[in-house]
C-alpha positions as CSV (number, residue, x, y, z in Angstrom):
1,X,134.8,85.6,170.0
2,X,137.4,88.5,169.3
3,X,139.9,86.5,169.8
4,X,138.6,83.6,167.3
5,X,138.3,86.5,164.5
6,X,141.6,87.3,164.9
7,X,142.8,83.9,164.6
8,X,141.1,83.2,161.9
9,X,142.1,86.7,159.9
10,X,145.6,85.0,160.9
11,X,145.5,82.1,159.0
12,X,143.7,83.6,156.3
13,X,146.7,86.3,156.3
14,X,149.6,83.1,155.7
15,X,147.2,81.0,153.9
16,X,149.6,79.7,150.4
17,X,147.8,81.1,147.4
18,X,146.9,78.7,144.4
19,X,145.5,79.4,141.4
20,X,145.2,78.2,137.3
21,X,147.4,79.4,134.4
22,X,147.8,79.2,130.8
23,X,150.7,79.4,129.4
24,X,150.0,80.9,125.9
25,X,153.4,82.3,125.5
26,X,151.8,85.5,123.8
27,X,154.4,88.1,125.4
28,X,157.1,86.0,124.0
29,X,156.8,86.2,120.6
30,X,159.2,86.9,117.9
31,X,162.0,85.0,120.0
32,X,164.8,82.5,119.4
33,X,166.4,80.4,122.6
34,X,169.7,78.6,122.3
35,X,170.8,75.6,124.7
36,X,170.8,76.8,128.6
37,X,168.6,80.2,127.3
38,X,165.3,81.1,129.3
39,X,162.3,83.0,129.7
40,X,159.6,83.5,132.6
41,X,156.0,83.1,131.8
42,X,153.2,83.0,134.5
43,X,155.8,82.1,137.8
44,X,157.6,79.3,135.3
45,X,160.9,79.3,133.7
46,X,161.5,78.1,130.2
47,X,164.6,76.7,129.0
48,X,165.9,74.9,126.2
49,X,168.2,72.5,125.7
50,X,169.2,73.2,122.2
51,X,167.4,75.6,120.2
52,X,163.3,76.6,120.0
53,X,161.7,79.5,118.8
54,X,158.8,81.6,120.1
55,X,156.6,82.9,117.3
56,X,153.7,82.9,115.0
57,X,154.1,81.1,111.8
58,X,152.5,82.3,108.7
59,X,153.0,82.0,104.8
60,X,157.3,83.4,105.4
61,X,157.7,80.0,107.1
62,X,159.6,77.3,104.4
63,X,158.7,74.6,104.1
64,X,155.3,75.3,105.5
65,X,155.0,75.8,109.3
66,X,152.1,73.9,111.4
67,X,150.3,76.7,113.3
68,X,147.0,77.5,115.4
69,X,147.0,81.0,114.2
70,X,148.7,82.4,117.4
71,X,151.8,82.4,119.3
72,X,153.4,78.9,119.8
73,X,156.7,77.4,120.8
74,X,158.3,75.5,118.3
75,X,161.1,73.1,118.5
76,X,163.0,72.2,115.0
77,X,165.4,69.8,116.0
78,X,165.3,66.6,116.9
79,X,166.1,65.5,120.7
80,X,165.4,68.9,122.1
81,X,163.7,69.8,125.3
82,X,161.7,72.7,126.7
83,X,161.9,72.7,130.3
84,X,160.1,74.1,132.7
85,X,160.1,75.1,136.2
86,X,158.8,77.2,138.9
87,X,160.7,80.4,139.7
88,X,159.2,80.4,143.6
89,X,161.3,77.7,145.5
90,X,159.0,75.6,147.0
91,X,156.3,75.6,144.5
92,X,154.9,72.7,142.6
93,X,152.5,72.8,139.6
94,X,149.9,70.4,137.7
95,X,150.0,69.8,134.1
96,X,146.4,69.4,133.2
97,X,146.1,70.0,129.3
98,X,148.0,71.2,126.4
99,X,148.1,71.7,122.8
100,X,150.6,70.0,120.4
101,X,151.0,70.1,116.4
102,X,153.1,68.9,113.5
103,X,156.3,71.6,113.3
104,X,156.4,71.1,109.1
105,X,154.0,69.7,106.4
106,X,155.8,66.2,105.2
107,X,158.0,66.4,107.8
108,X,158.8,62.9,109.6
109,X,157.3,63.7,112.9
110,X,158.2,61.5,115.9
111,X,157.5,61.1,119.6
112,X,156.5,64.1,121.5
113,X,157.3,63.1,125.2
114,X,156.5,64.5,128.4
115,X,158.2,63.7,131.5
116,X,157.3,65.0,134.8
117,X,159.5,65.2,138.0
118,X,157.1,64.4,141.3
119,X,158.1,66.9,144.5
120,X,160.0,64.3,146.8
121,X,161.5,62.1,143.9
122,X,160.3,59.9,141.0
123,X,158.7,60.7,137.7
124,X,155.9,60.4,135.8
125,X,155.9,60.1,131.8
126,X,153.0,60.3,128.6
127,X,153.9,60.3,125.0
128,X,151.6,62.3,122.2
129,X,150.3,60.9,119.6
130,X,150.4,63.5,116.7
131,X,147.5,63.0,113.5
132,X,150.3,64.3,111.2
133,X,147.3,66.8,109.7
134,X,149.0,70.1,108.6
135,X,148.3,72.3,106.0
136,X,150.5,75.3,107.1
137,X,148.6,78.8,107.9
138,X,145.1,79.6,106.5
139,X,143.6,76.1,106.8
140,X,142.9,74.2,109.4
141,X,143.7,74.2,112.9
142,X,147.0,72.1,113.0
143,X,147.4,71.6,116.8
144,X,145.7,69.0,118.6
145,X,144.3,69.4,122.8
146,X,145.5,66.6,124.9
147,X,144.5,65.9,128.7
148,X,147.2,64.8,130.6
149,X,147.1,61.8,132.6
150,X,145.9,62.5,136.4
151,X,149.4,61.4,137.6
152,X,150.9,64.7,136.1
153,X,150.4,66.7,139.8
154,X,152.8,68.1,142.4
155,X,155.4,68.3,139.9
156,X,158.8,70.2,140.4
157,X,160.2,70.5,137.0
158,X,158.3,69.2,133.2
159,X,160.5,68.2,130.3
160,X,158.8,68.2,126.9
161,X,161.1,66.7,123.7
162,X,161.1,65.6,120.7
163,X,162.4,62.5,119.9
164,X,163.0,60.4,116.3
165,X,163.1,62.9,114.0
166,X,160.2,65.3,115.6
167,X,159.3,68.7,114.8
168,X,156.7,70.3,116.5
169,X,155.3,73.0,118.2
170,X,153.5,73.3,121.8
171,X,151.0,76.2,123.2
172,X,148.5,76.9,126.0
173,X,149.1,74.7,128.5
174,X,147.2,74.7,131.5
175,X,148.4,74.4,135.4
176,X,147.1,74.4,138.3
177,X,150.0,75.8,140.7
178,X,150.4,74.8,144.3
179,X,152.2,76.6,146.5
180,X,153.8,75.4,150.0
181,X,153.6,77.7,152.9
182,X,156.9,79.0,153.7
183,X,158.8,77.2,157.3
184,X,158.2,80.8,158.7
185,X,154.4,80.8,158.3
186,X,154.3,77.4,159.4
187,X,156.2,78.3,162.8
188,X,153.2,81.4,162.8
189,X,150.9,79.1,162.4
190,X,151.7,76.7,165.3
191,X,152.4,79.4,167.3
192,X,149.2,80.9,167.1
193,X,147.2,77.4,167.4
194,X,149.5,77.4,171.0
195,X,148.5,81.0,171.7
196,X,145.0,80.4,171.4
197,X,144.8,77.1,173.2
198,X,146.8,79.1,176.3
199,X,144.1,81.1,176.5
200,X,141.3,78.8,176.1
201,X,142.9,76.6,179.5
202,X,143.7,80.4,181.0
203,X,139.2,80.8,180.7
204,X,138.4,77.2,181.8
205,X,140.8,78.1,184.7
206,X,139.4,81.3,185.5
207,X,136.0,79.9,185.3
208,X,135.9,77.4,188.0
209,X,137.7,79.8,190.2
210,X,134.9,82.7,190.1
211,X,131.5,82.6,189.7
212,X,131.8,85.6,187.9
213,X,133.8,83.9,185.1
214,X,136.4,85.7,182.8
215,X,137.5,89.0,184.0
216,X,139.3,91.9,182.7
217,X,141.7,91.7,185.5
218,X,142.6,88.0,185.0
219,X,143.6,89.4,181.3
220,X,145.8,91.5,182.4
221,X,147.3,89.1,184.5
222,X,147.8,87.4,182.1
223,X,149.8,89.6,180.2
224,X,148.1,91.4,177.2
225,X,151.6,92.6,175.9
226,X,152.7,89.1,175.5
227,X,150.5,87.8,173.2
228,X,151.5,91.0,170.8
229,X,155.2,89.7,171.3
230,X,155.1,86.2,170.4
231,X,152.2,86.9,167.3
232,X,155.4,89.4,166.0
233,X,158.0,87.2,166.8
234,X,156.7,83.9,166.2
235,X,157.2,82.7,170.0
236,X,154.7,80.3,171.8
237,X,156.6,80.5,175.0
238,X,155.4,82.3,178.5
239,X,157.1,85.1,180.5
């Protein structure tokens, strides 16, 4: 039974972590990006392509700036990406919602794209459809929520532009991030799975020889400072 525990506590010990984030860009604000320029938010790097801004629009903003009343990114120009990917190699991410809005009142607004890049190759791709409602700050909400479809999952990288003429603006979107155990926990892993089975066969052995069952001294035998050894080093071999 001790030896199950501490199994267990093993796995439990390299198990990957996973977990939901928003990304409301909030500690970003007040900032400008240029092409190839990034920030980190949450485990994911930003980056534009071109030019995008961090910020909260209010009644500064000429003509008048779509807003939700909080910190958005905002991209003026037209064919202009944010991208986005995981810092931690390895690590994949779902896009499950975000929020979009009109960049500037009686501004043409065109296609806002997303395109997703699957881990092990392909992509996956959604357009939004804006209601071109914006009345600038003090009014109504001028971003929209949109649920992505359920093909946006495991993704490596996410590109989200604006195409024909669009101005817009993009905050809180939410992820579910996945991470992948690293080949050296794996290796742990099957190395303790080995471990434990040795023993297992070692009991069954030591069973049918005495009626007595397991002993201390067949543990010994067996060689106690081996299985420290080959949990530290990663080893399923024998001495």
């Amino acid at each position: 039974m001790r030896l199950r525990v501490q199994f267990l506590s093993l796995l439990l010990a390299i198990a990957p972590s996973a977990g939901a984030v928003t990304l409301d860009f909030e500690g970003i604000g007040g900032s400008a990006f240029n092409a190839g320029e990034s920030f980190i938010e949450d485990g994911l790097r930003v980056t534009s392509t071109g030019f995008f801004i961090i910020g909260t629009q209010n009644g500064g903003c000429s003509p008048v700036c779509g807003t939700n009343g909080t910190t958005t990114l905002d991209i003026p120009n037209n064919n202009v990406s944010a991208i986005f990917t995981p810092v931690v190699p390895g690590l994949t991410f779902d896009l499950l919602s975000l929020e979009a809005g009109e960049g500037i009142v009686n501004q043409i607004v065109g296609t806002v794209q997303l395109t997703g890049t699957l881990q092990g190759g392909g992509t996956v791709q959604t357009i939004l459809t804006l209601d071109l409602v914006n009345d600038g700050p003090g009014g109504i909400n001028d971003y929209q929520s949109f649920s992505t479809p359920a093909t946006f999952v495991n993704l490596t990288r996410l590109e989200i532009t604006g195409v024909n003429f669009a101005n817009f603006g993009v905050d809180n979107l939410e992820l579910g991030l996945n991470a992948v155990p690293e080949p050296s926990s794996f290796v742990l892993t099957v190395s303790a799975i080995a471990i434990l089975g040795a023993f297992r066969r070692r009991r069954v052995q030591n069973k049918n020889r005495q009626p007595g069952g397991y002993s201390e001294r067949d543990a010994s035998a067996f060689g106690g400072s081996w299985w420290e050894d080959s949990v530290r080093t990663g080893s399923s071999g024998t001495q």
